[in-house]
C-alpha positions as CSV (number, residue, x, y, z in Angstrom):
1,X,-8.7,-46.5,0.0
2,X,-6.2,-45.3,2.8
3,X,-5.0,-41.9,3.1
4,X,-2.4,-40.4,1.8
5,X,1.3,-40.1,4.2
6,X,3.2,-37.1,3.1
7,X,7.4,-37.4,3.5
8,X,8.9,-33.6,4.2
9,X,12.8,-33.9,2.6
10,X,14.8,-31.0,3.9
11,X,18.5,-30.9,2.0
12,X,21.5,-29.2,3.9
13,X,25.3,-28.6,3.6
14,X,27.7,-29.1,6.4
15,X,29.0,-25.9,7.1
16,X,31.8,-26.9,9.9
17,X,31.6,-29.1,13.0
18,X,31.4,-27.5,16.2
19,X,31.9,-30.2,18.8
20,X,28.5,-31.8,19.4
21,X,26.8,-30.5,16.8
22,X,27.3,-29.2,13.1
23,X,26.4,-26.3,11.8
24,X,24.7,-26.5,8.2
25,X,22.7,-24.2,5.5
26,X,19.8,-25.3,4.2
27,X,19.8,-25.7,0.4
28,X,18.2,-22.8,-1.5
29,X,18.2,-20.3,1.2
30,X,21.6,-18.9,3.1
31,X,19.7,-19.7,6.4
32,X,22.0,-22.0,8.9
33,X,21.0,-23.8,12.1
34,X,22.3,-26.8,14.7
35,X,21.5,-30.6,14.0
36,X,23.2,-33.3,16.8
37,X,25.9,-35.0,15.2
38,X,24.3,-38.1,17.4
39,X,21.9,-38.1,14.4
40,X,23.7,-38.8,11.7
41,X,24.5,-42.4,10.6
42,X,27.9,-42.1,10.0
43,X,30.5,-39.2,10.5
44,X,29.9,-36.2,9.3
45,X,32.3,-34.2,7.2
46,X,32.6,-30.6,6.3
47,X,31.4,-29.7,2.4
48,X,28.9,-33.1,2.7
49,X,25.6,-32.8,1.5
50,X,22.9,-34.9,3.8
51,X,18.9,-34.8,3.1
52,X,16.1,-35.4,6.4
53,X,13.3,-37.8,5.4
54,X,10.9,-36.9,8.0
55,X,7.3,-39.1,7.7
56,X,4.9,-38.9,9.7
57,X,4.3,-41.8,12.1
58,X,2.4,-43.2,15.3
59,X,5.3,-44.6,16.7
60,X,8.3,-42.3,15.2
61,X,10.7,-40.9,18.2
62,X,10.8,-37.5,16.4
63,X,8.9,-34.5,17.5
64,X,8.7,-30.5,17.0
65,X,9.7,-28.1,19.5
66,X,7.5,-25.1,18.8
67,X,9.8,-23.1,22.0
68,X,12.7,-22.8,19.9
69,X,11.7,-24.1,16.1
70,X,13.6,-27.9,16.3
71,X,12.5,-31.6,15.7
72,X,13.6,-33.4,18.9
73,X,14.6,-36.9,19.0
74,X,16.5,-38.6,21.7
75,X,19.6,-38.6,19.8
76,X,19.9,-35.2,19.6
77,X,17.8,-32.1,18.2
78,X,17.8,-30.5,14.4
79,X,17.7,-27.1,14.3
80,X,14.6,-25.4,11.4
81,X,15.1,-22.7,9.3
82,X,12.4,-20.2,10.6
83,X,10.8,-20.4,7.1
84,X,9.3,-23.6,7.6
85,X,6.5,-25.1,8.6
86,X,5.7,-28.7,10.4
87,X,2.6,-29.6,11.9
88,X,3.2,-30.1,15.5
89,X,0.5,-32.7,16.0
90,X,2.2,-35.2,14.9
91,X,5.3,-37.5,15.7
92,X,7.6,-38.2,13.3
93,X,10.0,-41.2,11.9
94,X,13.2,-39.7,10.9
95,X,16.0,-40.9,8.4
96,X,19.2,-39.1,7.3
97,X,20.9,-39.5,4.1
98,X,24.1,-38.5,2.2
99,X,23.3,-36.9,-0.8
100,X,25.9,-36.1,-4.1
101,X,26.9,-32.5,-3.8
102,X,24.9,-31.3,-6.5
103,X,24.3,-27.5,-5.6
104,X,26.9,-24.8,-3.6
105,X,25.7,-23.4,-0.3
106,X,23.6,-20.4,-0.7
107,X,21.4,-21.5,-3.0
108,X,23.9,-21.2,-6.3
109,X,23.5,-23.2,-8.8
110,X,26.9,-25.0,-9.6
């Protein structure tokens, strides 16, 4: 029997666009931070709603930055809310999403 892989999925509205980067909140909390608009598979647009699929993986390009509380890549960085917590040990394979706007920002229900 192998072990068991565990996928973190971390949902987020786009907030705005700021250049390089956009700024989203993390669903269910009011918390905001930075992720690369390098990473995302298509153009981003304000209002969207976009889920991280982060698995671990031996040869995934994604890591955590303990110095300032981001998963690197080398496309670009995604910023964590501070309330979270990822094993640094390992490296992770990273997928990005768009999702059905099913919730408001904030953490309100519709």
């Amino acid at each position: 029997m192998s072990g068991w892989v565990l996928c973190l999925h971390l949902g987020f509205t786009i907030d705005r666009i700021e250049g390089d980067f956009t700024v989203v909140e993390w669903l269910g909390s009011v918390l905001t931070t930075d992720v690369s608009t390098a990473l995302y598979p298509r153009p981003p647009s304000e209002g969207e709603q976009w889920m991280i699929h982060l698995a671990p993986s031996t040869d995934g390009e994604t890591r955590l930055d303990d110095s300032f509380l981001a998963l690197t890549n080398p496309k670009g960085t995604i910023g964590l809310p501070k309330a979270l917590t990822v094993n640094n040990q390992h490296q992770f394979r990273l997928r990005m999403t768009r999702t059905p706007n099913t919730s408001t920002p904030g953490g309100a229900l519709p």
